[in-house]
C-alpha positions as CSV (number, residue, x, y, z in Angstrom):
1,X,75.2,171.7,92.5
2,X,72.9,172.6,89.4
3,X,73.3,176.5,88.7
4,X,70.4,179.0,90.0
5,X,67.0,179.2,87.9
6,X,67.2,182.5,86.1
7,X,65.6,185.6,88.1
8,X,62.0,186.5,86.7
9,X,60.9,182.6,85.6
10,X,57.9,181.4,86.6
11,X,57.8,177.8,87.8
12,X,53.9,175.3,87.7
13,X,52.5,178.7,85.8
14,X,52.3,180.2,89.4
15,X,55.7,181.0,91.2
16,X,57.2,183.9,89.5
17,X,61.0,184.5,91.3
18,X,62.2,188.0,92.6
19,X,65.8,186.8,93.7
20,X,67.8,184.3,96.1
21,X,67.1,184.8,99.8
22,X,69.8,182.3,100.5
23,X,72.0,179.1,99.6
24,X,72.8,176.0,101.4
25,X,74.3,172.0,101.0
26,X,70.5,171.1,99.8
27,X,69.5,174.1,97.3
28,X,68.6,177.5,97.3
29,X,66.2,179.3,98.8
30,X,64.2,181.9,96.7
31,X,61.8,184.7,97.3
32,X,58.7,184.5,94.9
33,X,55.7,186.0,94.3
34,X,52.6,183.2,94.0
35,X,50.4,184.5,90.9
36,X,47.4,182.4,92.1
37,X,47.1,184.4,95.7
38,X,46.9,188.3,94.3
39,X,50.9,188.3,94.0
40,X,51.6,187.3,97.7
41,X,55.2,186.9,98.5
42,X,56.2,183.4,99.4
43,X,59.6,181.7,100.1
44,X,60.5,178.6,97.4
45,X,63.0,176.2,98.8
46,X,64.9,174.3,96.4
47,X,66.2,170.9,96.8
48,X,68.7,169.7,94.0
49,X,70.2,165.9,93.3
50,X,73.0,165.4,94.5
51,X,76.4,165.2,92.5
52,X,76.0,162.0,90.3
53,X,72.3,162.0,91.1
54,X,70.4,162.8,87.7
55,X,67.1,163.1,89.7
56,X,64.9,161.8,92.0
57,X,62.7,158.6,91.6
58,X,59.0,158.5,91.7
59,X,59.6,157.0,95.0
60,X,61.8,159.4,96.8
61,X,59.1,162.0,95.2
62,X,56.2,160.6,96.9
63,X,58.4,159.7,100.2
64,X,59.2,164.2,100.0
65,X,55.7,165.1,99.7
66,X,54.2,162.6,102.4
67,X,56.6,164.4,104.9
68,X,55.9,167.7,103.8
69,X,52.4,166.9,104.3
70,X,52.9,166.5,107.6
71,X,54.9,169.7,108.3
72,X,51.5,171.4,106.3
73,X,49.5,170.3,109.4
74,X,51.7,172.3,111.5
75,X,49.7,175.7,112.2
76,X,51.2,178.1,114.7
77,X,51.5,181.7,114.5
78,X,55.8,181.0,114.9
79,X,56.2,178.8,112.5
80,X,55.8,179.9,108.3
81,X,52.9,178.2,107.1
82,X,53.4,175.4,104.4
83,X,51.5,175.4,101.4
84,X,52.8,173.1,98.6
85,X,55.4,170.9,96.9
86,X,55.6,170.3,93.6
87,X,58.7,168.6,91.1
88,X,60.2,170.7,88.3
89,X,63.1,170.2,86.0
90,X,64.4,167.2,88.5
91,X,64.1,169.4,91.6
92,X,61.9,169.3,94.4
93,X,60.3,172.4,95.9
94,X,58.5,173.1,99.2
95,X,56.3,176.4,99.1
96,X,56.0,178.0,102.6
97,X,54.9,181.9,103.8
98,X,57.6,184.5,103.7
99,X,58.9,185.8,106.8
100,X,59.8,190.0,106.6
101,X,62.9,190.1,109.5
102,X,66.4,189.0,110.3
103,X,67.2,186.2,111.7
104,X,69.2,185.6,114.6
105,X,72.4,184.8,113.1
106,X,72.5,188.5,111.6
107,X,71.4,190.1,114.4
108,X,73.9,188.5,116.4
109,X,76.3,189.4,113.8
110,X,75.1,193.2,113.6
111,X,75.8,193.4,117.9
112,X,79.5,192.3,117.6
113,X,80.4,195.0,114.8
114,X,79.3,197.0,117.8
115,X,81.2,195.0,120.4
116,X,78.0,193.7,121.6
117,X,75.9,190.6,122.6
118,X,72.6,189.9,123.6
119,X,71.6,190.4,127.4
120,X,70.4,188.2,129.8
121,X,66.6,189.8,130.3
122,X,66.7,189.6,125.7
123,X,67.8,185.4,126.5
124,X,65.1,184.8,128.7
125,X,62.9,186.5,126.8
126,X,63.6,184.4,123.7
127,X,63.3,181.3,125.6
128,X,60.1,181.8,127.4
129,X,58.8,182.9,123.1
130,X,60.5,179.6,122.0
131,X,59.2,177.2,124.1
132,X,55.7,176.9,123.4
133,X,56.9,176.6,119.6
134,X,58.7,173.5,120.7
135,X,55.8,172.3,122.8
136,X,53.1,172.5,119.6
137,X,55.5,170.3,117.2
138,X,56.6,168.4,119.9
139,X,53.2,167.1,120.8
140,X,52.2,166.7,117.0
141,X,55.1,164.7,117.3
142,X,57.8,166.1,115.1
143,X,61.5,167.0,116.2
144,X,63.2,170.1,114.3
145,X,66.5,169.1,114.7
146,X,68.4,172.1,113.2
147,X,67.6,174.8,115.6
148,X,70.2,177.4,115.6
149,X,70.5,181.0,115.3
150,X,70.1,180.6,111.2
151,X,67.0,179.1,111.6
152,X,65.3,181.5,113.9
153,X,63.7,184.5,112.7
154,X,63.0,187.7,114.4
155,X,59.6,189.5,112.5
156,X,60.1,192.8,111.9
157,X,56.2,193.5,112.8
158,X,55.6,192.1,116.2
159,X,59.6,191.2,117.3
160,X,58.4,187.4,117.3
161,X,61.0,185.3,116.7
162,X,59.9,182.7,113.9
163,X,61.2,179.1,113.1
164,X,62.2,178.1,110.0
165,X,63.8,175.1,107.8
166,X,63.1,172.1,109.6
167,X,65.3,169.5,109.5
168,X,63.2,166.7,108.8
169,X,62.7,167.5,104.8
170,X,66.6,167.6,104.7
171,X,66.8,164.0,106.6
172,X,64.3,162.8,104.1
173,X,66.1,164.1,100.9
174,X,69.7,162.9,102.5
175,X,68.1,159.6,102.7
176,X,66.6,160.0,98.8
177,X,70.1,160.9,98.0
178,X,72.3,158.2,99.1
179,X,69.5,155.4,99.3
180,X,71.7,153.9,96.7
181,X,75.3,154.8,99.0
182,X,74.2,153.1,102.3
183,X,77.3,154.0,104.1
184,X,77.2,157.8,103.3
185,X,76.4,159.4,106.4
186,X,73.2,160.8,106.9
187,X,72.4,162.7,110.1
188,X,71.2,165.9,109.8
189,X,72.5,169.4,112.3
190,X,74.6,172.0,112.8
191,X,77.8,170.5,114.5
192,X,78.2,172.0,117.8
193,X,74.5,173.0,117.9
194,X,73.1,169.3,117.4
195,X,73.6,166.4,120.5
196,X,75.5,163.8,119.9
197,X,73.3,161.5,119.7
198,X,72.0,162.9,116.5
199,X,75.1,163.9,115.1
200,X,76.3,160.3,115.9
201,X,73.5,158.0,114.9
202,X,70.8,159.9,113.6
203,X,68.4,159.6,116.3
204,X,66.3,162.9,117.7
205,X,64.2,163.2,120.7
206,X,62.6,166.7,122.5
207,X,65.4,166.7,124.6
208,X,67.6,166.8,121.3
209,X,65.5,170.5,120.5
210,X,65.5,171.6,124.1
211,X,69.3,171.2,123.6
212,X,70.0,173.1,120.5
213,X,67.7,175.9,121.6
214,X,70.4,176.3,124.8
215,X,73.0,176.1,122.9
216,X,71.6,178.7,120.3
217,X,70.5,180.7,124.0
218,X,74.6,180.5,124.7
219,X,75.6,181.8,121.6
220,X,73.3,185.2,121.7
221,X,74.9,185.6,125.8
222,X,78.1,185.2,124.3
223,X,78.9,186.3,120.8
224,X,80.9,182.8,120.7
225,X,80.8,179.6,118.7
226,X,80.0,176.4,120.0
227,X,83.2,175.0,119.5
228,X,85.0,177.1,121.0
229,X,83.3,176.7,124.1
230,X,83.0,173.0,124.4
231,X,85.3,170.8,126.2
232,X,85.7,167.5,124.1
233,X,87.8,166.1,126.2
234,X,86.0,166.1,129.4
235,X,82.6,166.2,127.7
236,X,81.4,169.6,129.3
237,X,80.8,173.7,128.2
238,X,82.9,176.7,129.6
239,X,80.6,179.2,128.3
240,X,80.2,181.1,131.6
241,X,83.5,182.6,131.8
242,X,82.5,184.6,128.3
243,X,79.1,185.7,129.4
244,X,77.5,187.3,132.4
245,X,75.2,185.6,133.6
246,X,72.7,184.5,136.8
247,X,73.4,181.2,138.4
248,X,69.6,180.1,137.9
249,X,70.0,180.9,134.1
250,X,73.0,179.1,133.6
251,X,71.7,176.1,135.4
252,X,68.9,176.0,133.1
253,X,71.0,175.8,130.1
254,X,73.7,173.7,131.5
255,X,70.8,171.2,132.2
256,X,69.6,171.6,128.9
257,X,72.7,170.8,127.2
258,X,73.9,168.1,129.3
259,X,76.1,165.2,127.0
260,X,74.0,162.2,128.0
261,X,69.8,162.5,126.6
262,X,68.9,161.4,130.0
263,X,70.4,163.9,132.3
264,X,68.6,167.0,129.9
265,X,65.2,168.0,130.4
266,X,63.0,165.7,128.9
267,X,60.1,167.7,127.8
268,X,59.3,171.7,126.7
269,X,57.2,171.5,130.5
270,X,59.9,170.4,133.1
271,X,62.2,173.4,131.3
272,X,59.9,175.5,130.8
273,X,59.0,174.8,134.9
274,X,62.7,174.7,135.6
275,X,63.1,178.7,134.2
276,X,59.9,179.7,135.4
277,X,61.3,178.9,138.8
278,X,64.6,181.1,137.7
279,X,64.7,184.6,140.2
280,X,62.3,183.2,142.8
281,X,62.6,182.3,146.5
282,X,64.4,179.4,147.4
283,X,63.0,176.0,146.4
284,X,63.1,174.7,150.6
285,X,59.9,173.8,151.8
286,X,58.4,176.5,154.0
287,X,58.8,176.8,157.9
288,X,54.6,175.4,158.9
289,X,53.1,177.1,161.6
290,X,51.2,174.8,164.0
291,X,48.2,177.4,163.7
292,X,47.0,178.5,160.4
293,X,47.8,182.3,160.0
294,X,45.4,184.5,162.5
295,X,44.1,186.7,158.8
296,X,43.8,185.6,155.5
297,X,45.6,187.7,152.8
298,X,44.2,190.2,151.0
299,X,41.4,189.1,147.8
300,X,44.0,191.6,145.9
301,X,47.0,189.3,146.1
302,X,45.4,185.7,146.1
303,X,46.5,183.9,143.6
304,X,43.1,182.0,143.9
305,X,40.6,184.5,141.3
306,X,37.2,184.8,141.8
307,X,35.0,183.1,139.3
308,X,31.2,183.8,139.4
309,X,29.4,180.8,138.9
310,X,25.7,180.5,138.8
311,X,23.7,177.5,140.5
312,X,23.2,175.7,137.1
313,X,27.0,175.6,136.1
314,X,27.8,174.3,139.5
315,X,25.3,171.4,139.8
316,X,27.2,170.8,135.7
317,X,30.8,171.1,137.6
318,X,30.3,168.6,140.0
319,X,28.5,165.9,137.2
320,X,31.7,166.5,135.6
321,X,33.5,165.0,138.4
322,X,32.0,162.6,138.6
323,X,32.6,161.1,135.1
324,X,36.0,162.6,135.9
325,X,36.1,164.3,132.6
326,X,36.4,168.1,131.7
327,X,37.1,170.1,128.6
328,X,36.9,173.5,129.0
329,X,35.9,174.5,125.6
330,X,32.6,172.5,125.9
331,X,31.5,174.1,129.3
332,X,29.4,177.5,129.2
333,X,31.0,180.4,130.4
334,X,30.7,181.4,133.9
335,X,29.5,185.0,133.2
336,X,26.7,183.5,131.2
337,X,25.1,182.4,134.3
338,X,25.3,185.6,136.1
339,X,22.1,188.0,134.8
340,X,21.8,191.6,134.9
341,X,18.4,191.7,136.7
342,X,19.7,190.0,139.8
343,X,21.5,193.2,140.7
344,X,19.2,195.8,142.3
345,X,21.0,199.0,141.4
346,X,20.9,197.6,137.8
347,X,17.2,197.4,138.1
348,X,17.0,200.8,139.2
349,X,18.6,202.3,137.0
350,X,17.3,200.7,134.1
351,X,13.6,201.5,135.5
352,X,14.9,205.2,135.6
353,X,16.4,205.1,132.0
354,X,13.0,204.2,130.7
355,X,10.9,206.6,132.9
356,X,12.9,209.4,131.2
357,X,12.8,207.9,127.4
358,X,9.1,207.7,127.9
359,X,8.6,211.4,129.4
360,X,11.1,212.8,126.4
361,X,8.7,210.7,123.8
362,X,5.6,212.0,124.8
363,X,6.9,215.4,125.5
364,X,8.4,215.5,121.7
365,X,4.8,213.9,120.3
366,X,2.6,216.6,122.4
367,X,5.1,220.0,121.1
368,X,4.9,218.2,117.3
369,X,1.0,218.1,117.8
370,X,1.1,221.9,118.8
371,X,3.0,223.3,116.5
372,X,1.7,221.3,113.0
373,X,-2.0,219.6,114.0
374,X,-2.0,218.6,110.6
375,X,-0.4,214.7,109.9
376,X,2.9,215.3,107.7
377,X,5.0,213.0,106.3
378,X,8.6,212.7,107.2
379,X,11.2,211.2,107.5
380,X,12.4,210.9,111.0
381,X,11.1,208.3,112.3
382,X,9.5,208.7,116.0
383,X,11.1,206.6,119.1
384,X,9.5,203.2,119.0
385,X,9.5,200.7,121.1
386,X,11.8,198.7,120.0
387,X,14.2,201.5,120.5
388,X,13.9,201.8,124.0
389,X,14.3,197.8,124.8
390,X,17.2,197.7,122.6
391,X,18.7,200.2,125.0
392,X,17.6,199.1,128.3
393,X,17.5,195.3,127.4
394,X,20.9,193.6,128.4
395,X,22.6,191.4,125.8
396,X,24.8,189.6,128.0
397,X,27.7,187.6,126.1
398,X,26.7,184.1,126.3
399,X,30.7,183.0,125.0
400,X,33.5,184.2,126.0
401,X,35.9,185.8,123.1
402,X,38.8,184.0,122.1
403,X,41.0,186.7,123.7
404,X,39.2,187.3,126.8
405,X,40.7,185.5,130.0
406,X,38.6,182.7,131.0
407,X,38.2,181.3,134.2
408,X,36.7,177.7,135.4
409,X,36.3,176.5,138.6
410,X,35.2,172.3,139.4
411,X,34.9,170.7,142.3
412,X,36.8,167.4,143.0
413,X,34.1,165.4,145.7
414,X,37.3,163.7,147.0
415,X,37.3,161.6,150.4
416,X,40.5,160.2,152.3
417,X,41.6,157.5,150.0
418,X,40.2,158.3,146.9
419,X,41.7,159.1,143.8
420,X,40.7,160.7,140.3
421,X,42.1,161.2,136.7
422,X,41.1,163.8,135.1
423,X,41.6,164.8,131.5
424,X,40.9,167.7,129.2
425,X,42.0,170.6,127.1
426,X,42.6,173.9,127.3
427,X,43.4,177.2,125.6
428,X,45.7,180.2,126.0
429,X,43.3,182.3,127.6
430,X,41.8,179.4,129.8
431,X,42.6,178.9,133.3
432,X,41.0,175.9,135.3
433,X,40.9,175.2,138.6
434,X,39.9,171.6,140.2
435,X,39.0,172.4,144.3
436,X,38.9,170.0,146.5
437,X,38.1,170.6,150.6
438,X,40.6,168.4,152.7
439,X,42.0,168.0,156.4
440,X,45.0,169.0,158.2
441,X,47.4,165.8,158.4
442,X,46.1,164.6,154.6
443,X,48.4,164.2,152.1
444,X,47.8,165.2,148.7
445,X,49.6,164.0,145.4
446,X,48.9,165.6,142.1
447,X,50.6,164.6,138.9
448,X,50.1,166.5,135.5
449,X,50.3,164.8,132.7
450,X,50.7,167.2,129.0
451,X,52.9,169.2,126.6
452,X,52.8,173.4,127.6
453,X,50.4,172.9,131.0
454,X,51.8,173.2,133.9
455,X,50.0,173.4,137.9
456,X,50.2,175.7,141.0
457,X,48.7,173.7,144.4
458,X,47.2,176.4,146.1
459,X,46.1,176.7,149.9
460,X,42.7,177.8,151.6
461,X,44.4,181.5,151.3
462,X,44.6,181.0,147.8
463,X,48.6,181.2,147.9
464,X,51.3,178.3,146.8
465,X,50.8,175.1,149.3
466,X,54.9,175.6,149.5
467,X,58.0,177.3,147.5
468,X,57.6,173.8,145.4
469,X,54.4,174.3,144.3
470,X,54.1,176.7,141.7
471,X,54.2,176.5,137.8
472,X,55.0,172.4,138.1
473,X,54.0,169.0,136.6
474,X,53.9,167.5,140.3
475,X,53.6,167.8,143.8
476,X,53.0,166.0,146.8
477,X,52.9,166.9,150.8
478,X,51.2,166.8,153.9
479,X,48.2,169.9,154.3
480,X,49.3,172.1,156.3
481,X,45.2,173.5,157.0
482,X,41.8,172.4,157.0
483,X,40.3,174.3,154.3
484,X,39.5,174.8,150.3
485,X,42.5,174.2,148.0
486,X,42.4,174.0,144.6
487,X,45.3,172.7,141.4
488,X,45.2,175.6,139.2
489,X,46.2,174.2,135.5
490,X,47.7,177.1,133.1
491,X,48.8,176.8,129.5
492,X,52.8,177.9,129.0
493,X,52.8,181.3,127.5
494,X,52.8,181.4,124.1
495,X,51.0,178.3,124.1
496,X,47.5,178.0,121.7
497,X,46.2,174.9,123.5
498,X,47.1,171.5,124.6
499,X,45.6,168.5,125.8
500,X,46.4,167.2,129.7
501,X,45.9,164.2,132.2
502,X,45.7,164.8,135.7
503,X,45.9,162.8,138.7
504,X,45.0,163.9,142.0
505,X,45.0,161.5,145.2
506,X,44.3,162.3,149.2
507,X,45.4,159.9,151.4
508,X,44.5,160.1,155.8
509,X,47.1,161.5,157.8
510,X,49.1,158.4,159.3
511,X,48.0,158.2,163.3
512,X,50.1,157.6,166.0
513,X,48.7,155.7,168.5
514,X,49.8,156.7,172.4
515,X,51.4,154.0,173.5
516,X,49.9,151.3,176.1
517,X,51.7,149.9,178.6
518,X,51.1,146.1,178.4
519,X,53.9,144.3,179.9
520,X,52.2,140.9,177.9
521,X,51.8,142.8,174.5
522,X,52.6,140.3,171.6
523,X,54.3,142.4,168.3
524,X,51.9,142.2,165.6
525,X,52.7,139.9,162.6
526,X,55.0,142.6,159.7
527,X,53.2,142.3,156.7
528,X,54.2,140.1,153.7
529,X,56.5,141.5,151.3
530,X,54.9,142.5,147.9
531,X,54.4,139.7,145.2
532,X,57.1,140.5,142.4
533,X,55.4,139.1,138.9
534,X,58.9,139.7,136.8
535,X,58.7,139.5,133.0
536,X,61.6,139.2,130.3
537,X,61.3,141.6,127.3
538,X,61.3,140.3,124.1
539,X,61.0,142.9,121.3
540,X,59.4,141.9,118.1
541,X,61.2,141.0,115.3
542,X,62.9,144.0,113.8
543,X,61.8,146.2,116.3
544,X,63.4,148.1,119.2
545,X,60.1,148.9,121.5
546,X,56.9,147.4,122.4
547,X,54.2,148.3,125.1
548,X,52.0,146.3,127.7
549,X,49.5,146.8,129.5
550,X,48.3,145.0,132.9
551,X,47.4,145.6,136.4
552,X,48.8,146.2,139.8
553,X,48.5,147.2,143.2
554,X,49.9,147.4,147.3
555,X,50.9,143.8,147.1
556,X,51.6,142.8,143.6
557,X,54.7,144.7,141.5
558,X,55.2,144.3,137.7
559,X,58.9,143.7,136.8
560,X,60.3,143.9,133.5
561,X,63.5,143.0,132.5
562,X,65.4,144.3,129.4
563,X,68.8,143.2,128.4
564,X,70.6,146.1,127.1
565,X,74.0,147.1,126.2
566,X,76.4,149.9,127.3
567,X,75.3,153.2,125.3
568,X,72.2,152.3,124.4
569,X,69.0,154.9,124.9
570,X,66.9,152.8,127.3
571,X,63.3,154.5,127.4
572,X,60.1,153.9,130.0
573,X,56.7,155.6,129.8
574,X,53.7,154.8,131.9
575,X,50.1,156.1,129.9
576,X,46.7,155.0,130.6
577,X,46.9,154.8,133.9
578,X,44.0,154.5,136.3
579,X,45.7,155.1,139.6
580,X,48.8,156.2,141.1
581,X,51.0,154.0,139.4
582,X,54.9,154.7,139.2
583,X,57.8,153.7,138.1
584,X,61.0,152.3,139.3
585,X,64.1,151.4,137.3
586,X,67.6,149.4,138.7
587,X,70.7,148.9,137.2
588,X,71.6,145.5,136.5
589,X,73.4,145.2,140.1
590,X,69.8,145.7,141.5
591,X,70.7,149.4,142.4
592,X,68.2,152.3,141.7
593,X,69.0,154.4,138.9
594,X,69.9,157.7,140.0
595,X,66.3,160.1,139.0
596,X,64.5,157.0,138.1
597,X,62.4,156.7,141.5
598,X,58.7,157.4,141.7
599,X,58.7,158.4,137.8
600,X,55.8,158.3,135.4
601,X,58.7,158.7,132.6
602,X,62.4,158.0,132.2
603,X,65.1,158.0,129.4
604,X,68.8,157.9,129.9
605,X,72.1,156.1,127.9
606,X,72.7,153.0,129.9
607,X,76.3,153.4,131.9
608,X,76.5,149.7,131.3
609,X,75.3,146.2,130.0
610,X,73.0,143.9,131.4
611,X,69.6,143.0,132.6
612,X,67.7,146.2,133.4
613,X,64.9,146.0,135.8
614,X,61.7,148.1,135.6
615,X,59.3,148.4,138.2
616,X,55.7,149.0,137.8
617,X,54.4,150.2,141.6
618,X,51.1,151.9,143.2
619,X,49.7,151.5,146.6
620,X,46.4,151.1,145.5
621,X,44.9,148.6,142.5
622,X,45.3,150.2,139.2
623,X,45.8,149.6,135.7
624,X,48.3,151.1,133.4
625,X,50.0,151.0,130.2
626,X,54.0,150.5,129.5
627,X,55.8,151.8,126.4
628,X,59.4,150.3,126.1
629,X,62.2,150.8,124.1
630,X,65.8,150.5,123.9
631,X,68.0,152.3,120.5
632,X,71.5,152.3,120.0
């Protein structure tokens, strides 16, 4: 490796260097002041040819900055923002904001000199702050892939952890550096933080960051090294015996660190749902009483808020549904509709307020007269009108804040059969909810679609339909009421904003007809079988995925067949959809595929080879789109 730039030079006539913050396989890292931002201190990182490398083409320059372009579009208040590259004396350097705090790997360090580790309560805490990180590069569609204690940050302002050094500017510069050496190796991770899968062939997905992040979780419970609590023999951690821990938490991570990509979590949502649900009440259904309860819970425990809405925003609510769209942002607020004069105290009050401004005016005007008769200029001026309406005149706040906590509330106009999809946005201090009035007997599905949202069903009592129905991406059952429910949509915390897709269907409760005795009854015909339309997969030349989109309904399934071999990643996503349309995947035997039933999404490492079937299903006509891919 080329030797450290001298202390105190100043690189592009800008970046003037204080010392090295640290050194690694790919370069240095250096704090530096930036002379074109009033001195700020920024962090430079250094990437350096390799040995027998004399530099880096013109080429492999342009390939750098393209990706680091795409990192600068990255703004989250976790992650340093990055603000250049530039080439120098055949290096490449990536400016970013300096983080003031010690990262994880230190403080770690710091808690065994003092026969220490981190606690279970400090864990969960760093998850729940992680996550929505993951989420908002995840859904730009970038994977870290060197998460580890190193790479994590805690600020010394606000306790935030912070993540740092993404690994997809080394894989870049690994692949500038042996373009030339094809069979040099180069995957980038920590070993024993990073899957296999990535370690093995290169390949990342968000299960591959959800991973690392429980691993790196692990390692603060237990003061330990990955590899010395990994089985590879038997494929499987024994990090429990070095670390006290709840059985919910360790579930959670053991999930997340599971060998095989498909058995993980699969998205920054279903773990973020999955520890959510960690200390709560069994996940068993609910006993149902035949007789909704005798009184309703009190307002001060629903989980259902009040939201004033005016007339006008209502009539706007339900026009919404109709074109079963919504976006929060674009909606007016709900206090805006609510006015001051409406409120007779208010009135009052405000009539008394300018009965007493008036009588103090003219009383100060008549004991002025008395004492000077004669005009005299001054300087104070006397109360005006303008005065007094700016202080009994209401200036209501026609926008919420970006802080405040807003609440929206639509209405879905839903009828026995129906179905909607409905997509939007929302923010960090947004909540929505969708109502919908339904029947005792109906049965309601709900499927959220989006990176960071997640739903609670709620009941006319404005509580959870059931233990399952809380803080998830789906939920379907029987209603238990007549009534008001509503699908309450909420933003992971930590979470800026996020886009989402949801579909909601009620279907009539299935009747069951008293039986009539009719000794010359004839049994009704059983209805035909559904119409199988199967299709071979054929990927495109050089390519390992492909999508289609087509139609399908109660009688007609879509099949797909891919021929795959043993170890490959197979992968199945439904988007687009206009119904609700599922999927189901078999082995090549024709058997179901263990957690590949009723799924809108579904990624595993194949157990063996053959012809894979994929099932597009719905019980109603709808259309739909199919991404498809199988890697090695």
């Amino acid at each position: 490796m080329q030797s450290p730039i001298e202390i105190g030079t100043i690189l592009q006539n800008r970046y003037r260097l204080i010392h090295v913050l640290g050194q690694g396989g790919f370069g240095r890292t250096y704090l530096a002041e930036d002379l074109g931002r009033f001195n700020e201190r920024c962090a430079l990182k250094e990437f350096v040819p390799q040995p027998g490398v004399d530099h880096f083409s013109d080429k492999a320059t342009q390939l750098f900055q393209r990706e680091a372009a795409i990192l600068y579009q990255i703004q989250h208040p976790q992650i340093p923002q990055f603000r250049a590259t530039f080439e120098q004396d055949q290096r490449l350097f990536l400016v970013q904001d300096y983080v003031d705090g010690t990262t994880y790997r230190d403080l770690l360090d710091q808690r065994r000199q003092q026969g220490m580790v981190f606690s279970e309560a400090e864990v969960r805490q760093f998850l729940k702050q992680m996550l929505p990180v993951l989420a908002h590069i995840h859904a730009k569609g970038i994977i870290h892939r060197d998460i580890s204690p190193d790479n994590i940050i805690r600020r010394r302002h606000d306790q935030l952890p912070l993540l740092i050094d993404f690994g997809v500017v080394k894989e870049v510069v690994t692949r500038i550096q042996f373009a030339e050496r094809p069979t040099q190796a180069t995957t980038v991770g920590k070993l024993g933080y990073a899957p296999s899968e990535q370690m093995q062939s290169g390949r990342a997905y968000p299960s591959s960051d959800l991973y690392s992040l429980a691993v790196t979780a692990v390692v603060l419970l237990t003061g330990r090294e990955p590899q010395d609590m990994f089985d590879d023999v038997n494929l499987n951690w024994t990090w429990q015996s070095y670390a006290q821990v709840s059985p919910g938490l360790a579930q959670v991570l053991n999930k997340a660190m599971s060998y095989r990509p498909g058995d993980r979590y699969q998205s920054v949502s279903e773990m973020a749902q999955a520890l959510g649900a960690v200390g709560r009440p069994g996940t068993a259904p609910a006993a149902r009483s035949a007789q909704p309860p005798a009184t309703a819970p009190s307002p001060n425990v629903s989980h259902m808020k009040t939201v004033a809405v005016g007339r006008p925003y209502e009539q706007t609510a339900v026009t919404s549904a109709r074109t079963h769209q919504h976006s929060p942002r674009t909606q007016p607020a709900a206090e805006a509709d609510t006015s001051i004069w409406e409120n007779p105290w208010a009135v009052t009050a405000i009539g008394l307020g300018l009965a007493l401004i008036a009588g103090l005016g003219g009383w100060a005007v008549v004991s002025t007269l008395n004492r000077n008769p004669q005009p005299a200029a001054t300087d104070t001026p006397s109360p005006t009108l303008d005065a007094g309406a700016s202080t009994t005149t209401p200036s209501p706040t026609t926008s919420p804040t970006d802080t405040e906590p807003v609440e929206y509330s639509q209405r879905l106009g839903l009828s026995s059969g129906d179905s909607r999809t409905i997509r939007g946005s929302l923010r960090d201090n947004e909540t929505i909810t969708y109502q919908l009035a339904a029947e005792q007997g109906q049965r309601l599905t709900a499927r959220l679609q989006g990176e960071g949202v997640l739903m609670t069903v709620l009941a006319p009592n404005g509580e959870p339909a059931d233990n399952q129905a809380s803080r998830v991406l789906g939920w379907q059952g029987e209603l238990a009421f007549s009534g008001q429910y509503g699908i309450q949509l909420r933003l992971v915390q930590g979470l800026q904003d996020s886009d989402y897709s949801l579909q909601v269907s009620l279907e009539a409760p299935e009747s069951t007809p008293e039986p009539t005795p009719t000794p010359t009854a004839t049994p009704e015909p059983t209805q035909a079988p559904p119409e199988v339309l199967e299709q071979r997969v054929q990927f495109p030349s050089g390519q390992s995925g492909m999508r289609v989109a087509n139609s399908v309904g109660p009688q007609r399934v879509r099949r797909y067949v891919v021929n795959a071999r043993e170890g490959q990643i197979l992968s199945a996503e439904l988007s687009g959809v206009s119904g609700p349309v599922t999927l189901n995947i078999r082995l090549p035997g024709g058997q179901l595929v263990e957690d590949a039933a009723k799924v809108l999404a579904w990624q595993g490492q194949l157990p063996r080879g053959g012809d894979y079937l994929i099932d597009v299903v719905s019980p109603e006509a709808a259309e739909f789109t199919l991404s498809i891919s199988v890697t090695d």
